[in-house]
C-alpha beads as a LAMMPS data file, in Angstrom:
LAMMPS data file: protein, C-alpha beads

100 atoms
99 bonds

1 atom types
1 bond types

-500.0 500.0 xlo xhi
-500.0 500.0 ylo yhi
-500.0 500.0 zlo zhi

Masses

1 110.0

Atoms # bond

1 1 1 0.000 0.000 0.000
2 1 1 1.837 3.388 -1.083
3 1 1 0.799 5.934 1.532
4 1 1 2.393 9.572 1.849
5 1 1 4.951 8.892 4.743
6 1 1 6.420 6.721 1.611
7 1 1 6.529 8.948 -1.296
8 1 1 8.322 11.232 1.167
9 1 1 11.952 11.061 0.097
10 1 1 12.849 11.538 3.222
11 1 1 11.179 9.201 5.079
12 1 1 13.051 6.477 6.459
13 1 1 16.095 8.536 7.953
14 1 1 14.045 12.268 9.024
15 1 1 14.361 12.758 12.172
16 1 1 12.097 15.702 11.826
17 1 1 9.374 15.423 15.081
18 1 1 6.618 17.114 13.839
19 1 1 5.588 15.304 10.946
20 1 1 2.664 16.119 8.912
21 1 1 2.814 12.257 7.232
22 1 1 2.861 10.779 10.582
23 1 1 -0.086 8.794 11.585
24 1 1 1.398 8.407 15.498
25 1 1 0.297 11.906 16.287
26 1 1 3.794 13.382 15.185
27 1 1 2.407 17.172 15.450
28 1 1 2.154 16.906 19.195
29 1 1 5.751 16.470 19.411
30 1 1 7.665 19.446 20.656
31 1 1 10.401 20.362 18.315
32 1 1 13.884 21.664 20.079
33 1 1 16.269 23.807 19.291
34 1 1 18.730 22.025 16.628
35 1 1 16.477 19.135 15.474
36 1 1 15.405 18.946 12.238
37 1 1 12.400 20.632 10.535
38 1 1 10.167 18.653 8.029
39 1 1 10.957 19.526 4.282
40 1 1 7.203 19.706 3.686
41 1 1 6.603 21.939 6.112
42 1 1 9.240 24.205 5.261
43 1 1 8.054 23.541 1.609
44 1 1 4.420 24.520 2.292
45 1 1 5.705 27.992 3.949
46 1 1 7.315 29.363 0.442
47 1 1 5.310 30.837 -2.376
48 1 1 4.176 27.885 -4.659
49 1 1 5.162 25.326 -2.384
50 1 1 2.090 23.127 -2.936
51 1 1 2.189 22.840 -6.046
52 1 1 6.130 21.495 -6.335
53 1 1 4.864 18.682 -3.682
54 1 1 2.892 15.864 -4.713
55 1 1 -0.756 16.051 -4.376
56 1 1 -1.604 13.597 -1.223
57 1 1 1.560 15.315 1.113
58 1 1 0.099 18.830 -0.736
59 1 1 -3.336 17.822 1.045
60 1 1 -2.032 16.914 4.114
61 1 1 0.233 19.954 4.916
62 1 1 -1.911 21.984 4.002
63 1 1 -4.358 21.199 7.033
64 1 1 -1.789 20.446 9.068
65 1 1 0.356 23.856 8.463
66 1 1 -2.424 26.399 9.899
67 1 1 -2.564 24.490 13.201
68 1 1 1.617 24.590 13.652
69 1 1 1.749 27.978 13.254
70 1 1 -0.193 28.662 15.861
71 1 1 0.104 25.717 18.179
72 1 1 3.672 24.663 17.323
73 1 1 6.817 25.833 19.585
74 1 1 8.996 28.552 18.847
75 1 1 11.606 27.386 17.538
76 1 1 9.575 25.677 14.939
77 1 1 7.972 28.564 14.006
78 1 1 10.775 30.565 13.952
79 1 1 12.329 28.104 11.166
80 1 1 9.643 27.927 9.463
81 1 1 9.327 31.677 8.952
82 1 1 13.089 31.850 8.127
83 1 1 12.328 28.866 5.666
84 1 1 9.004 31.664 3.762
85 1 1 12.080 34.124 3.068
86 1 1 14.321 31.648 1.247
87 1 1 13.971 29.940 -2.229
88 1 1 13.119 26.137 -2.696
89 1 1 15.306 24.030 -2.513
90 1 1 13.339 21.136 -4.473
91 1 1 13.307 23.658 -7.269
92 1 1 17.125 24.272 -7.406
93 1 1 17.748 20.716 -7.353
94 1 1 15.587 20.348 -10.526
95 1 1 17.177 23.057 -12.441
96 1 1 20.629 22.026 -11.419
97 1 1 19.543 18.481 -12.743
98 1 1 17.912 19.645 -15.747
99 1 1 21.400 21.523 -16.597
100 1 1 23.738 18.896 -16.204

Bonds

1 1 1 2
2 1 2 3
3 1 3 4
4 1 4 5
5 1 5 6
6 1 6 7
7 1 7 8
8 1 8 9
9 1 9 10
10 1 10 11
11 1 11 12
12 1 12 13
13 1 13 14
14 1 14 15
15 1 15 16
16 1 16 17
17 1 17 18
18 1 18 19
19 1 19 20
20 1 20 21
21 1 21 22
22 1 22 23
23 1 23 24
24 1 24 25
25 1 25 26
26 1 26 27
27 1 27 28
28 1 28 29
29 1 29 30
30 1 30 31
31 1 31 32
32 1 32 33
33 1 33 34
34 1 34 35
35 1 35 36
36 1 36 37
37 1 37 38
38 1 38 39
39 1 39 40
40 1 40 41
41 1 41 42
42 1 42 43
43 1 43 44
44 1 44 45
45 1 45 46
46 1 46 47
47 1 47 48
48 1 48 49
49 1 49 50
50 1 50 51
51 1 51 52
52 1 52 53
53 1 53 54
54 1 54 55
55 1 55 56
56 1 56 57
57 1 57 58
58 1 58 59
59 1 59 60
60 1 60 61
61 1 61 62
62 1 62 63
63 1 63 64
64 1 64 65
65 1 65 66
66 1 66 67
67 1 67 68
68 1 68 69
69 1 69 70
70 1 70 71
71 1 71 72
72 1 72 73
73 1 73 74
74 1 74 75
75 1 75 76
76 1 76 77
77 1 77 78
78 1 78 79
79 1 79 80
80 1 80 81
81 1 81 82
82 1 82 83
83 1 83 84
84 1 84 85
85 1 85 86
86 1 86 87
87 1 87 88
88 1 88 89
89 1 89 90
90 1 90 91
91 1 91 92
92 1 92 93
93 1 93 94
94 1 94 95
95 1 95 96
96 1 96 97
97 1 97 98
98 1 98 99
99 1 99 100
């Protein structure tokens, strides 16, 4: 059964706590200073993130990014606002492909 905590390149080796794929109620999870922030999440916070994400993750962050932002700890916020101002990096690593 392909579910979105698979098609999440990531998957097996994130460490990220707050997880928007998790079914083990991963958004609960406080995240601390230093540990890693979910690449959808970050993803979701930058201007046409949802569309460079694949359509069942798309649908999940996007319920799941309203209620971090207010709910989630401050260091997670604070990286994920740091994460709006800068570029995607899914879409420099397909135009660095595509060149090469």
């Amino acid at each position: 059964m392909d579910t979105p905590q698979m098609r999440c390149p990531k998957w097996e080796g994130c460490n990220a706590p707050a997880c928007p794929l998790s079914r083990d109620e991963g958004l609960n999870v406080p995240t601390l200073k230093g540990e890693r922030v979910c690449l959808w999440l970050r993803e979701g916070m930058k201007p046409g993130g949802f569309d460079r994400m694949p359509a069942d993750i798309s649908h999940v962050v996007r319920k799941v990014l309203p209620l971090i932002l207010v709910e989630g700890g401050a260091y997670l916020r604070s990286k994920l606002n740091t994460a709006a101002k800068s570029g995607s990096k899914r879409t420099r690593f397909a135009s660095s492909t595509a060149q090469a």
